[in-house]
MARLOTOR-389580 format. One line per field, with one value per residue (C-alpha): x, y, z; residue in three letters; residue number from 1. Coordinates in steps of 0.25 Angstrom, whole numbers, plus 5000, padded with zeros to 4 digits. Layout:
x: X|...
y: Y|...
z: Z|...
r: ALA|...
k: NUM|...
***
This chain:
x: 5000|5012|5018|5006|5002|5018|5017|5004|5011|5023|5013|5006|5020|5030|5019|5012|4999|4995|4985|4983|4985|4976|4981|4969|4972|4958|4960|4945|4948|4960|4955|4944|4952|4964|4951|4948|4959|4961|4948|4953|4967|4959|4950|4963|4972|4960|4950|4956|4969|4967|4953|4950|4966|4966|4980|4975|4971|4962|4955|4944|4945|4938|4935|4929|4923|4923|4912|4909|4900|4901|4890|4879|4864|4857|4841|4829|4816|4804|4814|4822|4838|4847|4861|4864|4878|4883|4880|4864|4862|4871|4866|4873|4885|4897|4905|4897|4902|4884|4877|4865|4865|4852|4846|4831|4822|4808|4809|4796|4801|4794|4790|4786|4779|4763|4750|4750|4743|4747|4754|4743|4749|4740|4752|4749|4736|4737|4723|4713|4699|4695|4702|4700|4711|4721|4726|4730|4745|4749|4760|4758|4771|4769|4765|4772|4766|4757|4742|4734|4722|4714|4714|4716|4704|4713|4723|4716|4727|4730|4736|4749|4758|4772|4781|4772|4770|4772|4783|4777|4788|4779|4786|4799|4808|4810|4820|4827|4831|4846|4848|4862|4867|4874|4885|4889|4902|4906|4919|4923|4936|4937|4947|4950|4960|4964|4969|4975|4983|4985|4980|4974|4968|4959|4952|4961|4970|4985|4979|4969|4972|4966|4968|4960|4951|4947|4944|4940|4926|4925|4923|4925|4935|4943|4942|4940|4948|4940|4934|4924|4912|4898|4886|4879|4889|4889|4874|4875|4886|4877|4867|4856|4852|4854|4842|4835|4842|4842|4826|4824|4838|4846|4858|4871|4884|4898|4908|4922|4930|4946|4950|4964|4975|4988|4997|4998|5001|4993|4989|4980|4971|4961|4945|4935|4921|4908|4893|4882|4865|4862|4847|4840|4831|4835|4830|4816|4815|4802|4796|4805|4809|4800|4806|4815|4826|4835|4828|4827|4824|4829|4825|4831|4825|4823|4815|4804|4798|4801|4794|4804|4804|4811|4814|4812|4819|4816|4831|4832|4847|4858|4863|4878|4885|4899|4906|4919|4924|4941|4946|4962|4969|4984|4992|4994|4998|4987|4976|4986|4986|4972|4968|4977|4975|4959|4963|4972|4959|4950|4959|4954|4941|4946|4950|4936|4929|4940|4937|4924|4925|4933|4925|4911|4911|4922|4920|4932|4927|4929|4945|4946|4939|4947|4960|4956|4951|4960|4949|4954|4949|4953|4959|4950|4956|4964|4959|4970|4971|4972|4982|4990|4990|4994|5006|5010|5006|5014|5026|5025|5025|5037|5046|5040|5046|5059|5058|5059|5046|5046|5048|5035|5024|5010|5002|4994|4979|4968|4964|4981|4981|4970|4977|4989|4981|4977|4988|4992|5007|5013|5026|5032|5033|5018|5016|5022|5013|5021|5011|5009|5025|5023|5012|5021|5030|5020|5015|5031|5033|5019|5024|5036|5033|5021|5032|5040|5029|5026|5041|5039
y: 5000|5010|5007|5010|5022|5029|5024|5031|5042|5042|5039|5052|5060|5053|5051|5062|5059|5067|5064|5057|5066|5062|5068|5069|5074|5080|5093|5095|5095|5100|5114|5114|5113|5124|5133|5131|5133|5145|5151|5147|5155|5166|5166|5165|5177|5186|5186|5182|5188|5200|5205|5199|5201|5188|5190|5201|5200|5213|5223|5231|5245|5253|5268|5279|5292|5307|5316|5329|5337|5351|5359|5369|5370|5381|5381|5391|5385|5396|5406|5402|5399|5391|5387|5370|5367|5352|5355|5355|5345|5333|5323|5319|5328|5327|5317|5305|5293|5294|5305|5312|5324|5332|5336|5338|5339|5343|5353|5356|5367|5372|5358|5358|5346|5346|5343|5342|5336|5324|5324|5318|5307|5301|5289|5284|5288|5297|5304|5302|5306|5306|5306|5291|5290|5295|5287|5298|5293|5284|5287|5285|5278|5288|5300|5310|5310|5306|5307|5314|5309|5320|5320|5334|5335|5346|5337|5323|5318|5315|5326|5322|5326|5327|5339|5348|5351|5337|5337|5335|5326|5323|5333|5332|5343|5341|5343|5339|5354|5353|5347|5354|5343|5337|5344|5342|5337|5326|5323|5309|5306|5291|5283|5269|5261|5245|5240|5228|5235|5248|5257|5270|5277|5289|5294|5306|5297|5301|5310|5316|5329|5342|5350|5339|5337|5354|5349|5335|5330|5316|5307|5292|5296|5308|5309|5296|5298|5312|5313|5324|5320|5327|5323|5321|5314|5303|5302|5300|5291|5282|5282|5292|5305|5316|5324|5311|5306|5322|5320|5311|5307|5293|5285|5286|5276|5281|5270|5273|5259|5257|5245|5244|5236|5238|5229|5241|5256|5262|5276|5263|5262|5274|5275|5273|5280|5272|5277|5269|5273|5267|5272|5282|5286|5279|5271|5266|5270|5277|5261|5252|5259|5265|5278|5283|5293|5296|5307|5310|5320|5329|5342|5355|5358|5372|5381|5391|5398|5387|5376|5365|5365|5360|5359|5345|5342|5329|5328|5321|5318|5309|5299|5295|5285|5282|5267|5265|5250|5247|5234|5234|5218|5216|5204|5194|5180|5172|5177|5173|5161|5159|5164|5155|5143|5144|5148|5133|5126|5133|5127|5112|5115|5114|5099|5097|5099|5093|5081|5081|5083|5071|5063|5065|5071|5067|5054|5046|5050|5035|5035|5046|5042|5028|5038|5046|5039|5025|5014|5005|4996|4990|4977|4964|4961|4948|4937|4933|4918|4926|4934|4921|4915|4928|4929|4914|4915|4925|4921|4907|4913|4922|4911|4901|4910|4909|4892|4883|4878|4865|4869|4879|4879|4877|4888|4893|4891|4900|4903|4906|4917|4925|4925|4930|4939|4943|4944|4959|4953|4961|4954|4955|4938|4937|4946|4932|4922|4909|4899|4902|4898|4886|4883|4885|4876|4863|4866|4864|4853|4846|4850|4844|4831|4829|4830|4821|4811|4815|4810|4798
z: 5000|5003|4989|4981|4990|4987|4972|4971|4976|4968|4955|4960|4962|4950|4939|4929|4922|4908|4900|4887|4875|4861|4849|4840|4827|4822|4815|4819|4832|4834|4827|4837|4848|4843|4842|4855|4862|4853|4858|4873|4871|4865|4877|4887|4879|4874|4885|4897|4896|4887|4888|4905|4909|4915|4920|4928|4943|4945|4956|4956|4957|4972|4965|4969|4962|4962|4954|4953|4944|4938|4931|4931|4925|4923|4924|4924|4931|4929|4930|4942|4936|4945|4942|4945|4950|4954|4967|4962|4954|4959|4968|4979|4980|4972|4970|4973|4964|4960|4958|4951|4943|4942|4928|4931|4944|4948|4960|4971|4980|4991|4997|5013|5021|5020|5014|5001|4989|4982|4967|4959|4952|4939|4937|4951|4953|4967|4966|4977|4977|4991|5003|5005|4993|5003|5013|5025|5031|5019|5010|4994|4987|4977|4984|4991|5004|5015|5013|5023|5018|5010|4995|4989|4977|4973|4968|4969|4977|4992|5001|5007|5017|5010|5004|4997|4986|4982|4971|4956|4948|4936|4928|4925|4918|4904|4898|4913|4918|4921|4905|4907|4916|4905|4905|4920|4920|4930|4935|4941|4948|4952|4958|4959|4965|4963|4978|4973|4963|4972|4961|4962|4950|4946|4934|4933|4926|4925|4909|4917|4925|4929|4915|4907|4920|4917|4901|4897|4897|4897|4882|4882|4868|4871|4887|4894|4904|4908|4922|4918|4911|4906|4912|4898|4892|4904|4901|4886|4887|4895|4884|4890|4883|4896|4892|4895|4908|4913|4911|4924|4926|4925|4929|4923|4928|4927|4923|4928|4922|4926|4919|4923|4918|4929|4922|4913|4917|4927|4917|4908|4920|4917|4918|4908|4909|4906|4905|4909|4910|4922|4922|4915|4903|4890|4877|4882|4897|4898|4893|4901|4914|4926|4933|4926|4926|4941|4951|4966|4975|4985|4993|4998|5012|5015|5028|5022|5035|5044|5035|5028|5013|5003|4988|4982|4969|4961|4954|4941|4936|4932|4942|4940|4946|4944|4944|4944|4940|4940|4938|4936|4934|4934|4931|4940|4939|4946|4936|4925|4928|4931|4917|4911|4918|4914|4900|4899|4906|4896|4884|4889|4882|4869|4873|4879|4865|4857|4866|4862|4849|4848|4856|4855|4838|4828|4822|4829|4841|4846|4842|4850|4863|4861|4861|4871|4883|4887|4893|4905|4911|4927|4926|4937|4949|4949|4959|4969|4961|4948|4952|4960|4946|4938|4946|4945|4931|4927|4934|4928|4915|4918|4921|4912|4902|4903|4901|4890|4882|4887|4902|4902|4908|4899|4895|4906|4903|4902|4917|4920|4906|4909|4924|4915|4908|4921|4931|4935|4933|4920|4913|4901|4901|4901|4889|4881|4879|4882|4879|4864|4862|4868|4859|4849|4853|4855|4843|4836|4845|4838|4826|4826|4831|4821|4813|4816|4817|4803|4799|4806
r: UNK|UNK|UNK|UNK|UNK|UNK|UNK|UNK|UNK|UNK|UNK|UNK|UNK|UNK|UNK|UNK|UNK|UNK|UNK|UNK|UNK|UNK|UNK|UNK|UNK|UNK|UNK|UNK|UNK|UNK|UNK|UNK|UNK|UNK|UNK|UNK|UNK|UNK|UNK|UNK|UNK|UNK|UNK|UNK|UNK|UNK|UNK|UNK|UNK|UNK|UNK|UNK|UNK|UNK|UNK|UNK|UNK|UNK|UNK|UNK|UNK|UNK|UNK|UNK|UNK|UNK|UNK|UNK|UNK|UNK|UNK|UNK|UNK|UNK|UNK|UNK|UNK|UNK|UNK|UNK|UNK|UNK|UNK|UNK|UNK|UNK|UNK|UNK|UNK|UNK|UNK|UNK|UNK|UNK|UNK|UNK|UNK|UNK|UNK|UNK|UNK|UNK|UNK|UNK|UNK|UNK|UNK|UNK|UNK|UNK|UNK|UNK|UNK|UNK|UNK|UNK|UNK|UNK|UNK|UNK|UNK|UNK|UNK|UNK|UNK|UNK|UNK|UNK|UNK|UNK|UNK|UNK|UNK|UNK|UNK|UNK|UNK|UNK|UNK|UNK|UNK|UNK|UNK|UNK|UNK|UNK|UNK|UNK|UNK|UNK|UNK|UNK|UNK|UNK|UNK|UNK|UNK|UNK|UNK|UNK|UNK|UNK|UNK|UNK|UNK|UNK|UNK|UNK|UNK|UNK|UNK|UNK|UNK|UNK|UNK|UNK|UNK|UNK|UNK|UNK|UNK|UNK|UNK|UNK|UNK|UNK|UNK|UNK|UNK|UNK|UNK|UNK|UNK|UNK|UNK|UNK|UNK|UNK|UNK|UNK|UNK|UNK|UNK|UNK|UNK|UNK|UNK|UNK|UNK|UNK|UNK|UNK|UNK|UNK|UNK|UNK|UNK|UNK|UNK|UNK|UNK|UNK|UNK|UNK|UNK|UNK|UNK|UNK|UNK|UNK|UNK|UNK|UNK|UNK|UNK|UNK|UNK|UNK|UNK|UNK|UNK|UNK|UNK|UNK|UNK|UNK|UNK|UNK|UNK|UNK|UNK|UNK|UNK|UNK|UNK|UNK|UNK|UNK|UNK|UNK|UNK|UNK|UNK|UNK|UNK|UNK|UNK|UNK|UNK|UNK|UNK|UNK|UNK|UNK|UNK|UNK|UNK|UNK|UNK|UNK|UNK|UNK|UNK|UNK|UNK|UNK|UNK|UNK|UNK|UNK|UNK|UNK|UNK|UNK|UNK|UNK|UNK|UNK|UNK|UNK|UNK|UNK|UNK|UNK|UNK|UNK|UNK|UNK|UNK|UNK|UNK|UNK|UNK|UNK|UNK|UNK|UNK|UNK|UNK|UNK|UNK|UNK|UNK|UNK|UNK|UNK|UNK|UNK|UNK|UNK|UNK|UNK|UNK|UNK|UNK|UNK|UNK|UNK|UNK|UNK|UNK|UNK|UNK|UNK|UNK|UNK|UNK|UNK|UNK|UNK|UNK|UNK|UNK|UNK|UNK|UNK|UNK|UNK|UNK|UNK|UNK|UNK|UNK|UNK|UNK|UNK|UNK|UNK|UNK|UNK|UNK|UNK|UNK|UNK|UNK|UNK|UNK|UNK|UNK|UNK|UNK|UNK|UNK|UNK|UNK|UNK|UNK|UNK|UNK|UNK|UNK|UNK|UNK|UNK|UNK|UNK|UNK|UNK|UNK|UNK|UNK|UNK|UNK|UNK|UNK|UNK|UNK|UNK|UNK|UNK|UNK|UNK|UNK|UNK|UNK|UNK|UNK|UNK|UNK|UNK|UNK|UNK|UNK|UNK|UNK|UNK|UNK|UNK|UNK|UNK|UNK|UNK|UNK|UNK|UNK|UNK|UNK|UNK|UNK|UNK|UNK|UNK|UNK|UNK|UNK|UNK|UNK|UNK|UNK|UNK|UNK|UNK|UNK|UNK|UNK|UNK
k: 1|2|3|4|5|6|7|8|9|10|11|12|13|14|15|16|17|18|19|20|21|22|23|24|25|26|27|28|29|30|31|32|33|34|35|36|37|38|39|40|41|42|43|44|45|46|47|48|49|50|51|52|53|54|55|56|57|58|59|60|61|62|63|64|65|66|67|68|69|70|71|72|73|74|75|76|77|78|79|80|81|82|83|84|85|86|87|88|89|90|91|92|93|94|95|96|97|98|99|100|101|102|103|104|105|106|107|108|109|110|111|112|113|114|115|116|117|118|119|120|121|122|123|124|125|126|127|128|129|130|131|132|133|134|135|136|137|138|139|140|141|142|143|144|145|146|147|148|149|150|151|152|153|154|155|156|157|158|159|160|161|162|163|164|165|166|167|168|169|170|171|172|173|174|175|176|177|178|179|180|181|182|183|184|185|186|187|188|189|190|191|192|193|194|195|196|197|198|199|200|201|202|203|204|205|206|207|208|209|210|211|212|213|214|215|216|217|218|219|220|221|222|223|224|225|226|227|228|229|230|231|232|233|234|235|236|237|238|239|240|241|242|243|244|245|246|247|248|249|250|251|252|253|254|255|256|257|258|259|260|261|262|263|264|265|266|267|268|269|270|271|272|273|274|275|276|277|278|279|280|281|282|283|284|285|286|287|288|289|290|291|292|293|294|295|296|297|298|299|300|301|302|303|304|305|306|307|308|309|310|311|312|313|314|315|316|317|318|319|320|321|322|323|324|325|326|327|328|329|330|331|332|333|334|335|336|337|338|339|340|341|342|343|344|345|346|347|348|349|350|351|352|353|354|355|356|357|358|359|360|361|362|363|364|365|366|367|368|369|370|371|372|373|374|375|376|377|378|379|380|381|382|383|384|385|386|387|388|389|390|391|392|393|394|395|396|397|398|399|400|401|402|403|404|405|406|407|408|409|410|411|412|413|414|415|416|417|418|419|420|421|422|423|424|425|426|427|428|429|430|431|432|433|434|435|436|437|438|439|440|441|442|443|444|445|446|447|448|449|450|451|452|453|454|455|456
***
């Protein structure tokens, strides 16, 4: 038991197994196969390597964003002219990564808290006929206020106790009132940094300074690298018209990209700009989207002899928010590797559909599997008796060998063979079948003696 175990164990160390090779010569195939493997190596080079940078290990890039926007409207509403600077029509304050600009709104001034009547409504239906219609103490979802229980024949609606008057938004301006917006400017200064890579970059790349800063105007052609862009601009390259959008307002999406490449010089790694329509009016909106535009509200509280006020504005604008995205690979050796230990395992495919081509559809498909797959089969277990006369056998055969005709033994009969045949001994001697020279020797022997009878 200890000898076989250490001979397993040097097998296991001493001994190398491969496996068995079939050279086909089929020029079918073989084309098949070079094609396949040609596809593979273009997958590996092209895709992985070139286009995806498999050889790279990457890192995202933690960003943040500056803004600030510059522009003034003019506007002259029943003869009262007001000058609108950034600090009037952006919402919240500067330099939030998101922000609205205003281009329309619907103002009520002079709102205080009392009894008022309702905003008759024909879409929801809100009139009332009696004051059994209205339910003293409840809150409408669409209204503005709690009822106190008495309809107004006045109006037909239910008085309520809210901010009066009750703001009437079924009229929006048209065209939107600060139309001018689109030619804001907007500045954005972003910075990123890659941890792994302990890189820091801005947008102000190392061509960007504070003289072209004071000129340029941002164009995906002759200035991508500018920081400053025009607020029309952004919208129509995100595929909206901006006297539509500055109607009832929308969604634009600010794209800031960094693709970088570090195993090249740091001055390649420079932003590209993107626009996206996130949500607003285009190509069929009125038919196949409820509520639409951007708007909110807010109010400006003020004391009129000691009673609070205020000035409620419905603001319709542009929302803006700005994304950044950085992803930057350099090469390392582990990806290497990886990428190319899946691109040799991906080349087996080419032998998996060869193999079945070979044995399931050419016509000497049955050669093939013969040449391809060896069959063996276990040999039986000797019995104890069998293997007793095996070993007698064979020895006797052995050394019968090596003595003259007349001195050997007879030929074995058929139960000793197949015990021969049988026996787990392996010599050369037994390959020589001893027994058909001997036959050839009575057979001389009968010969010669017919003959002699013959003469006599």
């Amino acid at each position: 038991m200890k000898s076989q175990m250490q001979k397993s164990f040097a097998n296991f160390f001493f001994e190398y197994e491969t496996p068995r090779q079939v050279l086909v010569k089929n020029k079918r195939v073989a084309v098949v196969c070079r094609i396949i493997q040609m596809g593979v190596l273009a997958y590996i080079i092209g895709w992985v390597f070139m286009y995806e940078k498999g050889y790279q290990t990457v890192d995202t890039a933690i960003g943040s964003v500056f803004t600030k926007m510059k522009g003034v409207s003019f506007t002259n509403i029943s003869g009262k002219e007001r000058i609108w600077d950034a600090a009037d029509y952006v919402f919240p304050e500067q330099g939030d990564s998101s922000f609205v600009v205003m281009t329309n709104y619907i103002v009520t001034v002079g709102q205080k808290q009392g009894k008022c009547p309702e905003l008759l409504d024909k879409k929801i239906k809100n009139n009332c006929t009696s004051d059994k219609d209205c339910d003293e103490g409840k809150y409408k979802r669409t209204g503005n206020g709690h009822m106190t229980g008495k309809c107004v024949q006045n109006t037909s609606t239910c008085e309520i106790y809210s901010w009066c008057p009750v703001e009437n938004d079924t009229d929006i301006p048209k065209p939107a009132i600060l139309l001018t917006a689109e030619n804001y400017t907007l500045f954005i200064k972003n910075s990123i940094t890659f941890r792994q890579f302990d890189v820091v970059r801005s947008n102000l790349v190392e061509s960007v300074d504070q003289n072209y800063i004071n000129t340029c105007l941002f164009h995906p052609k002759t200035d991508p690298l500018c920081p400053i862009f025009r607020l029309g601009d952004i919208v129509e390259r995100s595929g909206f018209n901006f006297t539509e959008i500055a109607y009832a307002g929308g969604a634009i999406g600010v794209l800031i990209d960094w693709d970088c490449n570090l195993d090249l010089s740091i001055k390649h790694c420079k932003p590209k700009y993107e626009f996206y329509g996130l949500y607003g009016t285009g190509k069929n909106d009125e038919k196949e989207k409820p509520s639409l535009g951007y708007n909110f509200r807010y109010a400006k509280y003020y004391m009129e002899n000691g009673v609070e006020m205020r000035t409620l504005m419905k603001v319709y604008g542009v929302r803006i928010d700005i994304i950044v995205h950085g992803r930057a690979g350099k090469f390392d050796i582990i990806p290497t590797l990886t990428a190319i230990g899946s691109g040799v395992g991906i080349f087996g495919v080419a032998t998996v559909v060869c193999d079945l081509l070979l044995l399931y559809l050419v016509p000497k498909r049955d050669f093939y599997k013969n040449m391809k797959f060896k069959h063996t089969e276990i040999p039986e277990e000797l019995s104890e008796e069998e293997k007793h006369w095996g070993l007698i056998g064979a020895w006797e055969m052995i050394s019968d060998m090596s003595l003259p005709f007349h001195r050997r033994q007879p030929c074995p009969s058929h139960r000793q063979k197949k015990i021969y045949r049988r026996s787990e001994v392996r010599t050369a001697a037994m390959t020589t079948d001893y027994c058909t020279e001997e036959k050839e020797r009575e057979r001389e022997q009968q010969k010669k003696k017919q003959h002699l009878n013959t003469g006599a």
